[in-house]
MARDO-833881 format. One line per 10 residues: number of its first residue (from 1); their letters; for each residue y, z, x of C-alpha. Coordinates in Angstrom, 2 decimals, decimal comma, padded with zeros to 5 digits. Layout:
BEGIN
NUM) a) Y/Z/X | ...
//
This chain:
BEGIN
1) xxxxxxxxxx) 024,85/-008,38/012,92 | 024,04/-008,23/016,59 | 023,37/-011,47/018,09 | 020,21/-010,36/019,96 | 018,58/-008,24/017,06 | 018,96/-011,19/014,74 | 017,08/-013,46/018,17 | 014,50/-010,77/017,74 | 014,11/-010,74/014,17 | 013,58/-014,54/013,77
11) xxxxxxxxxx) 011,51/-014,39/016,76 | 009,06/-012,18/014,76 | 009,27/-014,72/011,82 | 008,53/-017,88/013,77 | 005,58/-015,53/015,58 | 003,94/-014,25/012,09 | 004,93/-010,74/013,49 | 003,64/-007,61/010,86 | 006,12/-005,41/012,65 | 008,99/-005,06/015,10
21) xxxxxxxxxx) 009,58/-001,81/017,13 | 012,45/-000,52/019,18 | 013,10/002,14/021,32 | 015,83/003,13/023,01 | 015,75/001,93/026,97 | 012,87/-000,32/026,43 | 012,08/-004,16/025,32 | 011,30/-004,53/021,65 | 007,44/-005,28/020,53 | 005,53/-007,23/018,00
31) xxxxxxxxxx) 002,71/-006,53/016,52 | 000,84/-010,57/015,98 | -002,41/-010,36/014,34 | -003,26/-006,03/014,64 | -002,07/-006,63/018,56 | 001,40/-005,04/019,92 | 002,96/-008,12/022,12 | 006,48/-007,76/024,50 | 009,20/-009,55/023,74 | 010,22/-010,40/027,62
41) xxxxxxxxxx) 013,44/-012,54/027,36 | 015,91/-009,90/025,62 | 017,54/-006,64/026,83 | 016,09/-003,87/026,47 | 016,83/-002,02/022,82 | 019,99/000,44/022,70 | 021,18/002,33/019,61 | 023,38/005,44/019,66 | 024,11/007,41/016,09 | 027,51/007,56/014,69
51) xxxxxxxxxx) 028,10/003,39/016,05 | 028,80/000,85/013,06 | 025,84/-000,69/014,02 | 023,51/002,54/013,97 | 024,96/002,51/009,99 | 024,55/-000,90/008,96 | 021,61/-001,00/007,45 | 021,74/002,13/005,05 | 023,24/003,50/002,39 | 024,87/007,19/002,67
61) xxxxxxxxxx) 021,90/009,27/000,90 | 020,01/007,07/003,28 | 022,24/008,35/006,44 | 022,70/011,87/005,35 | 018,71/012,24/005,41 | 018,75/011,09/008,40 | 021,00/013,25/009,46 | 019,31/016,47/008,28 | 015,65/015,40/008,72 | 015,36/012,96/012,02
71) xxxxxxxxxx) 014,45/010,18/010,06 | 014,81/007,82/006,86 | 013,28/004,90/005,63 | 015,73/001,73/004,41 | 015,14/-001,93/003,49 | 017,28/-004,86/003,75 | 017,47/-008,52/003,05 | 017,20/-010,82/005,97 | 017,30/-014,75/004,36 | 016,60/-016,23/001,13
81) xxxxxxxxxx) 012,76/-015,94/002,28 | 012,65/-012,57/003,94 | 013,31/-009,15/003,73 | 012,15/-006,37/006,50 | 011,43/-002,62/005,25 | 012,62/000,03/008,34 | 012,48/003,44/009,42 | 014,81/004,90/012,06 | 013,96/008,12/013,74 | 014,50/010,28/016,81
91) xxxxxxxxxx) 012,02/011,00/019,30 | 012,03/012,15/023,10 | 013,00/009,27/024,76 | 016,17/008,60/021,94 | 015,88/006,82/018,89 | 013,14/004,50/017,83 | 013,14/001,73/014,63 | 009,92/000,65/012,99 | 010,18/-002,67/010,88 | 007,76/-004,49/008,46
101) xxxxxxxxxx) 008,47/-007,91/007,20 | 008,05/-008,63/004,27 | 008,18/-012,29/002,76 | 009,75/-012,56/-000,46 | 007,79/-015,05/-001,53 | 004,15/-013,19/-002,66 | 000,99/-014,80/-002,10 | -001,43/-014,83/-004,77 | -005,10/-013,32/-005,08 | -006,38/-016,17/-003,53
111) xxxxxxxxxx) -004,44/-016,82/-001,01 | -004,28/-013,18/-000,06 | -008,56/-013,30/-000,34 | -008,40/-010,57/-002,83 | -011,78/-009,62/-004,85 | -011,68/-010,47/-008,46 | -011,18/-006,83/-009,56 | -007,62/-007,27/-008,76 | -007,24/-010,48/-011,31 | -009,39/-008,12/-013,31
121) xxxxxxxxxx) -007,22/-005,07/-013,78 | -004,04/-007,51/-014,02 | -005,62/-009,39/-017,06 | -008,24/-006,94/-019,07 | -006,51/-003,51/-018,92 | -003,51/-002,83/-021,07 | -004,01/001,34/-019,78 | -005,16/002,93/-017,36 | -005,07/004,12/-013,72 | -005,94/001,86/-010,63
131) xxxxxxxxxx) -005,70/002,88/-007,15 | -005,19/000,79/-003,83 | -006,22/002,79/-001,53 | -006,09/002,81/002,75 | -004,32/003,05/006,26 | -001,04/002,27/006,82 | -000,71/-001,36/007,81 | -003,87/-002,77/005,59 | -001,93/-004,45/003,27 | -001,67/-002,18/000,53
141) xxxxxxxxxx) 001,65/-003,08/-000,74 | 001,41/-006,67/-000,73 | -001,89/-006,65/-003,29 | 000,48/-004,79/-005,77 | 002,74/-007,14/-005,52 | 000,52/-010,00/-005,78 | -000,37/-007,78/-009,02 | 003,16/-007,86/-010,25 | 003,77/-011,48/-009,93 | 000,54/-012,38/-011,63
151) xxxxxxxxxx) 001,52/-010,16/-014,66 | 005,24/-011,46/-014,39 | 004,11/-015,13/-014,97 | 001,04/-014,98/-017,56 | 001,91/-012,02/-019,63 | 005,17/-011,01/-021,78 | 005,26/-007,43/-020,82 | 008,18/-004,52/-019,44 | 007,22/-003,83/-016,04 | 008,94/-000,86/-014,31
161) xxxxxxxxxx) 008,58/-000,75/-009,96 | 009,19/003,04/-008,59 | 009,70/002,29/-004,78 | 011,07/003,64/-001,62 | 012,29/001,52/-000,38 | 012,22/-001,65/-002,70 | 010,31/-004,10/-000,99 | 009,71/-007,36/-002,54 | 012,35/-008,79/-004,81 | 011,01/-010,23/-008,28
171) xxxxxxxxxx) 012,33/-011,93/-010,99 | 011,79/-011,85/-014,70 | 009,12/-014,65/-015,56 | 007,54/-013,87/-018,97 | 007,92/-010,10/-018,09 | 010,80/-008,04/-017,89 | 011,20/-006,26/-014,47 | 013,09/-003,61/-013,47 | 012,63/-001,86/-010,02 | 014,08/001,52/-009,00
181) xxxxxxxxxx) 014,50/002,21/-005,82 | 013,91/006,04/-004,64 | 017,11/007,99/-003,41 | 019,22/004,58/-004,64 | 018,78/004,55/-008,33 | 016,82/007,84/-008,96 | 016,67/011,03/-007,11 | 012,91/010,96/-006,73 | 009,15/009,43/-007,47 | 008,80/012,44/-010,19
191) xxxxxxxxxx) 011,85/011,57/-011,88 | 011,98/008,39/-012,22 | 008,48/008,45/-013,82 | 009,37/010,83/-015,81 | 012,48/008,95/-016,84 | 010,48/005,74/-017,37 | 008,15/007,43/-020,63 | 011,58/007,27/-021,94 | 012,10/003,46/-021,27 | 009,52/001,35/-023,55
201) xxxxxxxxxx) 006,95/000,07/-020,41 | 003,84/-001,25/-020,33 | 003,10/-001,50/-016,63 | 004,15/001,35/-014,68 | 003,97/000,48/-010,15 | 004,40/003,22/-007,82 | 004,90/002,40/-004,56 | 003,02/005,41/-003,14 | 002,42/009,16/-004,44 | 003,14/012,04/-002,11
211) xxxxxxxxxx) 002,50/015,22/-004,12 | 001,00/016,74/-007,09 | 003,90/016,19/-009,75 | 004,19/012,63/-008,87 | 000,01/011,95/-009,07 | 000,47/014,21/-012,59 | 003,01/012,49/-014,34 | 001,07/008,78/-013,46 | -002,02/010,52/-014,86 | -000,52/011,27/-017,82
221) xxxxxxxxxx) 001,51/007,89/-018,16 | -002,17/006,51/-017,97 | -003,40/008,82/-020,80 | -000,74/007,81/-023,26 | -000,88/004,31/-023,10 | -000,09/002,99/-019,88 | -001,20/000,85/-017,05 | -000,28/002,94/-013,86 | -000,42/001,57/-010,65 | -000,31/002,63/-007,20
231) xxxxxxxxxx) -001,47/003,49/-003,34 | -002,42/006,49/-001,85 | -003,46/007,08/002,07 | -006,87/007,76/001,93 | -010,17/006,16/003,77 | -012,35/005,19/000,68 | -013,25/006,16/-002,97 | -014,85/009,37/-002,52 | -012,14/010,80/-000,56 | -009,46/009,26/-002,62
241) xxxxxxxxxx) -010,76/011,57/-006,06 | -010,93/014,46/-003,44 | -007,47/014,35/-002,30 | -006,59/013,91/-006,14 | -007,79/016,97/-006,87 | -006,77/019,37/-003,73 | -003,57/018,23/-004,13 | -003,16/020,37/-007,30 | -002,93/024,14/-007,17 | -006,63/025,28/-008,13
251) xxxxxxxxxx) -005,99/026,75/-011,62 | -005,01/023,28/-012,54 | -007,97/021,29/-010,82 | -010,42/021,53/-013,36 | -007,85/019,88/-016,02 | -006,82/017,20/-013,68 | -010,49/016,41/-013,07 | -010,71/015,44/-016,88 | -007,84/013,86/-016,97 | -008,56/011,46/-013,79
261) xxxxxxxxxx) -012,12/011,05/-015,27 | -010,49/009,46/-018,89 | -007,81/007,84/-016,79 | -009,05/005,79/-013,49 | -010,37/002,40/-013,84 | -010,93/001,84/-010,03 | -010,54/001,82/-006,23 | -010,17/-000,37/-003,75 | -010,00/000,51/-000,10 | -008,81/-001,92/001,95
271) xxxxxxxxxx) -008,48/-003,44/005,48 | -006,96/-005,98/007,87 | -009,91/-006,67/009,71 | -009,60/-009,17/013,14 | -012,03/-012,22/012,97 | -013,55/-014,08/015,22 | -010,36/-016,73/015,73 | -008,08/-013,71/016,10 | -006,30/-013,55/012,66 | -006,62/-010,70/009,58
281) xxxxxxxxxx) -009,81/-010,91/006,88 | -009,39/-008,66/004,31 | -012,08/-006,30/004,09 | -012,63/-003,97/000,97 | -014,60/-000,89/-000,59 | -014,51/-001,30/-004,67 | -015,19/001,30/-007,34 | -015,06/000,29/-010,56 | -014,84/003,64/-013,03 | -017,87/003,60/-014,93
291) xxxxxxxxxx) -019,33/006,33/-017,15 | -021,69/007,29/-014,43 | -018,32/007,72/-012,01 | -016,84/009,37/-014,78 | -019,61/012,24/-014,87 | -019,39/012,65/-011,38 | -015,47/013,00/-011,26 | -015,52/015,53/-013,85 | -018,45/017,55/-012,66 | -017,25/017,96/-009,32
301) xxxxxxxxxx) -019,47/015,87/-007,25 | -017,42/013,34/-005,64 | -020,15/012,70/-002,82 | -022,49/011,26/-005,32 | -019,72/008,34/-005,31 | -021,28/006,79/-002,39 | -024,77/006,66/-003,59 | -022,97/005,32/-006,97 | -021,08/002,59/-004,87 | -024,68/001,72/-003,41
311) xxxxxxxxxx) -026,81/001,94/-006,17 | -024,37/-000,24/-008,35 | -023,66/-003,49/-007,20 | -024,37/-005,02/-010,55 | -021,50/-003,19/-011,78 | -019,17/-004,21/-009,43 | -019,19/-001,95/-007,17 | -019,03/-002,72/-003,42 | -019,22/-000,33/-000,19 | -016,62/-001,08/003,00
321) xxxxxxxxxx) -020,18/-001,43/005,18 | -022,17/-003,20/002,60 | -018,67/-005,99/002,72 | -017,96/-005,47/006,99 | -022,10/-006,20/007,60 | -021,35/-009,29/004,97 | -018,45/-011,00/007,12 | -020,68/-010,24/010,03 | -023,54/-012,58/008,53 | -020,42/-015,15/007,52
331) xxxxxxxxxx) -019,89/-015,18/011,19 | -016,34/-014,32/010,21 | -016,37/-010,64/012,35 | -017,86/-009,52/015,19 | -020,80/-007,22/014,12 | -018,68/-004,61/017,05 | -014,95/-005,25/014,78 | -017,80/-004,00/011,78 | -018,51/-000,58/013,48 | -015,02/-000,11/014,78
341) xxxxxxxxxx) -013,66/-000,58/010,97 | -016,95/001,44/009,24 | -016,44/004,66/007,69 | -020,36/005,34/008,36 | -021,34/003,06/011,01 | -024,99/003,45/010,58 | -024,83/001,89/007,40 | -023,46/-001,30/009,16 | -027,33/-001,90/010,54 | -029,03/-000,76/007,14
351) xxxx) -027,03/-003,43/005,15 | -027,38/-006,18/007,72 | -031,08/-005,75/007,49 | -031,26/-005,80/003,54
//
């Protein structure tokens, strides 16, 4: 390993970096707390394809993608106590290299501040379909892990990851885990779920779902038995059953829109959101599947969802606004960090005056 990328990766350690990136001719940047930072005391970042180096950290499926597409994603183990999750791609100015690190050692709901709904779904549901939902960078992957671990160590169950890559590295507590990595250990999302109704599990995590047959087969893992689950990239509830839906050609929508209905137990959209002494809050929108949610899913009126979310805080529910204008009373966020983060910023003013 090269003497100044391993200076730069324990730099980012020590710092509490999120992410590293590189690109060719220029110095290397953090990002500390949501802001990008220089690293000033290295050389500038150099990396030409077809050098050992440019190899190192992928496997050949991994290299031949990159190859043909310009890009690939790839993960690798960095101590005992860290790992970092990469992608390597070309752009204009040469190549570039995004990496997250990751911490081996997952926090728990508490320590990550995550709403109860999450100790919830881990505990009460033995099927189903829940969704963590939101912008790359909020986090997303790290509450399904902190899911994982809690069902690892209170529950004796067969718990099957589908990631790409593999990110955090678990071992069997009271569950049995087994974690597939995509384009290592199967050739896709869709077949390795498809694989896995053949392979006894109870918990079902999917990393993330990119297209129809993937968000289909969890769907119907949920229907017969299972408890699915998973992230998409999507800004809140209401857009989250939307993109569901287009996703599938339109003779199947209707179908799908009964089967999400009988299948989702909730949503949670979340955020890193600065406060006031510069670090992360986590910030959330909730939807909790009720029977209400469940007629409005299946009769095609997802934009009722929002009056639902606002209408039905007894049930759990909670809008993104309703919790930004709450941190903003808590003195924990500026009320300005509320509007930049606010899907409907007017609501930010309605909810601090209720």
């Amino acid at each position: 390993m090269n003497f100044e990328f391993t200076k730069i990766l324990e730099l980012a350690i020590n710092r509490k970096a999120s992410d590293i990136h590189f690109q060719t001719g220029h110095l290397p940047v953090l990002r500390i707390d949501g802001r990008l930072v220089q690293v000033d005391d290295v050389a500038p970042f150099q990396l030409m394809e077809g050098t050992p180096e440019f190899q190192e950290y992928m496997n050949p499926e991994q290299f031949a993608f990159y190859e043909k597409n310009g890009n690939t994603d790839f993960a690798f183990g960095y101590s005992e106590d860290y790992r970092f999750r990469g992608n390597v791609y070309r752009q204009q100015g040469g190549i570039s290299m995004s990496l997250r690190l990751i911490r081996n050692r997952i926090l728990d709901f508490d320590q990550l501040g995550l709403p109860p709904v999450f100790r919830q779904m881990a505990e009460d549901y033995r099927q189903g379909f829940f969704l963590v939902v939101g912008p790359t960078g909020q986090g997303k992957s790290t509450s399904l892990a902190a899911i994982l671990n809690h069902i690892n160590h209170t529950q004796e169950q067969h718990i099957i990851t589908i990631e790409d890559p593999i990110e955090y590295i678990v071992k069997n507590d009271k569950s049995i885990i087994e974690q597939r990595e995509v384009g290592t250990h199967a050739s896709s999302f869709q077949d390795a779920l498809r694989s896995s109704l053949r392979q006894d599990p109870d918990v079902i995590i999917i990393g993330e779902m990119r297209d129809y047959e993937t968000i289909q087969t969890a769907i119907t893992l949920a229907e017969t038995g299972h408890l699915v689950f998973s992230t998409l990239h999507t800004n809140n509830s209401a857009q989250t059953i939307d993109r569901i839906i287009d996703t599938f050609p339109e003779h199947k929508q209707k179908q799908v829109r009964i089967q999400l209905a009988s299948t989702l137990t909730g949503v949670v959209s979340q955020r890193l959101v600065p406060g006031v002494d510069g670090k992360l809050i986590f910030a959330y929108e909730q939807l909790l599947v009720t029977d209400a949610v469940r007629n409005i899913i299946r009769s095609e009126k997802s934009e009722q969802i929002y009056n639902a979310l606002q209408t039905g805080e007894g049930s759990g529910m909670v809008r993104l606004e309703q919790c930004l204008a709450q941190m903003v009373r808590e003195k924990k966020i500026t009320k300005e960090t509320a509007m930049g983060f606010a899907v409907n910023r007017e609501l930010i003013d309605v909810f601090l005056n209720y």
